[in-house]
N, C-alpha and C positions, 0 to 999 in steps of 0.2 A: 804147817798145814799139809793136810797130806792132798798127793797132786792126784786128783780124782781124773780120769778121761784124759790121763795124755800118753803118748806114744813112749816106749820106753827108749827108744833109739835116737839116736842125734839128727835131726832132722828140720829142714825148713819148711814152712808151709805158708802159703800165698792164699791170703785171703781175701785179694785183689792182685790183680792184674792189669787196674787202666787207671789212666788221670787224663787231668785235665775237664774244662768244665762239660762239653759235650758230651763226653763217656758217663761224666758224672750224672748230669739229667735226664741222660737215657738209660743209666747200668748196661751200657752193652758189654761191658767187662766192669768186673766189682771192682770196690775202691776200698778197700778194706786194710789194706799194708800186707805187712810180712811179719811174721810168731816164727822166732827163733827158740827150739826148743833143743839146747847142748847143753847135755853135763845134768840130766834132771833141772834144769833149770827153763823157766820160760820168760821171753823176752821179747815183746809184744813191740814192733817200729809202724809210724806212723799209721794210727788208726781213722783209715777215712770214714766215710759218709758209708752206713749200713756193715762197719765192722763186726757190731757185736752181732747183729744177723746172722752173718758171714761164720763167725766163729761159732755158734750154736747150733749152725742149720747144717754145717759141712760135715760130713762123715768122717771117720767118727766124732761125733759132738767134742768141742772143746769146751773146759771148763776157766769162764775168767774168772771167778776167786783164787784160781791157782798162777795166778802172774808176778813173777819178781821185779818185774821193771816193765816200765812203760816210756818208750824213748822216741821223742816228736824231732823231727829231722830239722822241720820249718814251721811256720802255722799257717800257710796256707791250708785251703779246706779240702782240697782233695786229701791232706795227709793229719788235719787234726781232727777233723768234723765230730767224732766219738770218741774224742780225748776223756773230757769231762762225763762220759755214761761211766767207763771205765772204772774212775779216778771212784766216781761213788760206789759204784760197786765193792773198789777195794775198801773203804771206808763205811763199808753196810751206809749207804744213807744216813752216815756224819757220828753214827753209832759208835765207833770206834776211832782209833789210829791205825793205819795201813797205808798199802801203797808207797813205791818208790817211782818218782817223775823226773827224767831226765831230758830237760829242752835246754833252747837257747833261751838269754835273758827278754827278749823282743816276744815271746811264748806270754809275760806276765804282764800285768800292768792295764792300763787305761788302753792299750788298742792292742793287748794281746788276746790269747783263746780259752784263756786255763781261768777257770771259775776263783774267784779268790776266796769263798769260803771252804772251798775245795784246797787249795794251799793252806793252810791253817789246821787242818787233817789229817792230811799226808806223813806217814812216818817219815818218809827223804825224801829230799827235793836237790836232784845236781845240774847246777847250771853247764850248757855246755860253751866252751871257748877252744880259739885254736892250741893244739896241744893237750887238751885233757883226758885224760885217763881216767878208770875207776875199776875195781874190781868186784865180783857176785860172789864170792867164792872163788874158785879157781877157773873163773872166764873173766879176761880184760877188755872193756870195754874202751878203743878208742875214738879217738876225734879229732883226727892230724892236722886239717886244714878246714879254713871257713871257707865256703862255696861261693860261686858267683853268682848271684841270684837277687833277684828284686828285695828278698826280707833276709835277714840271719840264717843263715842255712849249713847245716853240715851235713857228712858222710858219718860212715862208721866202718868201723871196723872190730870184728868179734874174734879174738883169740884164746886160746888155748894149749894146751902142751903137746897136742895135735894134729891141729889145725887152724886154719886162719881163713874168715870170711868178709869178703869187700861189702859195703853196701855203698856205693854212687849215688846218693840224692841228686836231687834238680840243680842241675849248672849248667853252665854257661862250661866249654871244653878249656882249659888250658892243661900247658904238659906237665905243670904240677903237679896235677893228678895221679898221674904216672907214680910218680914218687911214692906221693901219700898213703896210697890206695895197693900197694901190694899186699897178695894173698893167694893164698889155694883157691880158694871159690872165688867168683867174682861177680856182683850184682849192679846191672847196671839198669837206672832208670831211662828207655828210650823211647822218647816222645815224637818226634818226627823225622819222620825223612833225610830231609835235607836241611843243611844249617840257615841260620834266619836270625832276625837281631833279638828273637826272645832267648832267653837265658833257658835253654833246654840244652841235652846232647840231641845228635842226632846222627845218622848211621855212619856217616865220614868219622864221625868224633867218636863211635866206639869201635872203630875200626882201628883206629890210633891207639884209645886207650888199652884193649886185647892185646892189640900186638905189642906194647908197650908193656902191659905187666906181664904177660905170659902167662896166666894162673892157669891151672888143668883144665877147668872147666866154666864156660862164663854164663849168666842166665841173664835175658833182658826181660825188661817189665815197665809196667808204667805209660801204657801205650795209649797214645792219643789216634784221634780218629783215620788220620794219614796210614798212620801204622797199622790200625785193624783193616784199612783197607787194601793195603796191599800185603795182609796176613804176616803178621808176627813169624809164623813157623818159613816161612818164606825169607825172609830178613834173617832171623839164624841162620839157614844155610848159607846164603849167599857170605855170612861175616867170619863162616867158618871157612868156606873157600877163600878167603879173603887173606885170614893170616895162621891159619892149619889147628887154631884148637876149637874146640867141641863146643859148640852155643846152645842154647837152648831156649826156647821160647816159652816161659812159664806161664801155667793153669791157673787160672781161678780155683779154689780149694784142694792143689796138688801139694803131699806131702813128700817133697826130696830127701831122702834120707843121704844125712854125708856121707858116708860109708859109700854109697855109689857114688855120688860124683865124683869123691877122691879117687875113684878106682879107674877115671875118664883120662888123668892123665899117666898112668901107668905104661 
């Protein structure tokens, strides 16, 4: 399919910026996920609530018939809510086989999010577990460890013969992470403040985990109400002062081209 409306360069774009349920019911920041676009290839993570909005209203228009993968971190609804618009999209409304879905097992079933006549559609469906692998072509897709989190929850990791980018879903901190989760770029979901008994990070915990993998350059996201109030770009600096590499406080509908970030730790 030829990929109509996409950037030709390796690039990430945020087509949300907030979670949790507050952010959610207000959109004071979109809930949209993260479209990884490396190697011509697009690779659409956790699509919240008003994603496909998001991806058609942002400049320049993105097109979802051009998606290779669709990969749900958790099911909570800040990250699945537009799983299933998606999923039919890639499947023209049941007309065809398409689409490739990459969740955890707890994603299917009697209390999961994923439409079941919508599985039955689907050209691939990979379930994810700790350790799993899979390849697009020449991008590997990992999934090192299961997160700490109320439901089934991983990370990711997006490699290449390039480069290599973290994604942090929703945890709870342990120095496992550390491990897991090395990379050149590094995305980390930070929802509050200060740590607390819900399974979030928060700025002590990416302060750890920064200085712990060292990547060039790190971008936080995911920001709950705390966070937007005491300003995202604000919390970057201070995480930069904190352990000497470069943060960034990511945009709603900004497109990061890796090419630059990689050049952050030069």
């Amino acid at each position: 399919m030829k990929k109509q409306n996409m950037p030709e360069t390796d690039e990430i774009i945020f087509l949300g910026t907030g979670g949790a349920r507050y952010v959610i019911a207000k959109q004071t920041r979109a809930t949209g996920g993260i479209l990884f676009h490396v190697h011509k290839k697009n690779i659409l993570v956790d699509p919240g609530p008003e994603s496909l909005l998001r991806l058609l209203t942002y400049m320049p228009k993105l097109n979802p018939e051009t998606l290779d993968a669709v990969v749900l971190s958790h099911k909570h609804i800040d990250h699945s809510a537009d799983t299933n618009v998606y999923l039919d999209i890639l499947t023209r409304g049941g007309l065809r086989r398409g689409g490739h879905l990459i969740a955890p097992q707890d994603a299917f079933g009697e209390d999961g999010v994923i439409f079941k006549y919508l599985t039955q559609l689907l050209e691939k469906i990979d379930i994810i577990k700790p350790n799993f692998k899979l390849a697009i072509d020449d991008i590997i897709l990992d999934f090192p460890i299961r997160n700490i989190h109320p439901v089934e929850t991983y990370g990711l990791r997006v490699k290449t013969g390039e480069f290599s980018v973290s994604y942090i879903s929703d945890t709870k901190y342990t120095p496992e992470l550390i491990k897991a989760y090395g990379a050149d770029i590094l995305i980390l979901n930070l929802l509050r403040l200060e740590p607390s008994n819900i399974e979030h990070l928060s700025v002590p915990d990416c302060v750890e985990l920064i200085d712990g993998i060292k990547p060039r350059v790190a971008l936080i996201t995911h920001f709950g109400m705390t966070m937007l109030r005491a300003g995202p770009w604000n919390i970057a600096r201070k995480l930069r002062e904190k352990t000497g590499i470069i943060v960034l406080a990511a945009e709603d509908g900004k497109h990061y081209k890796i090419e630059k970030l990689l050049s952050y730790g030069k």
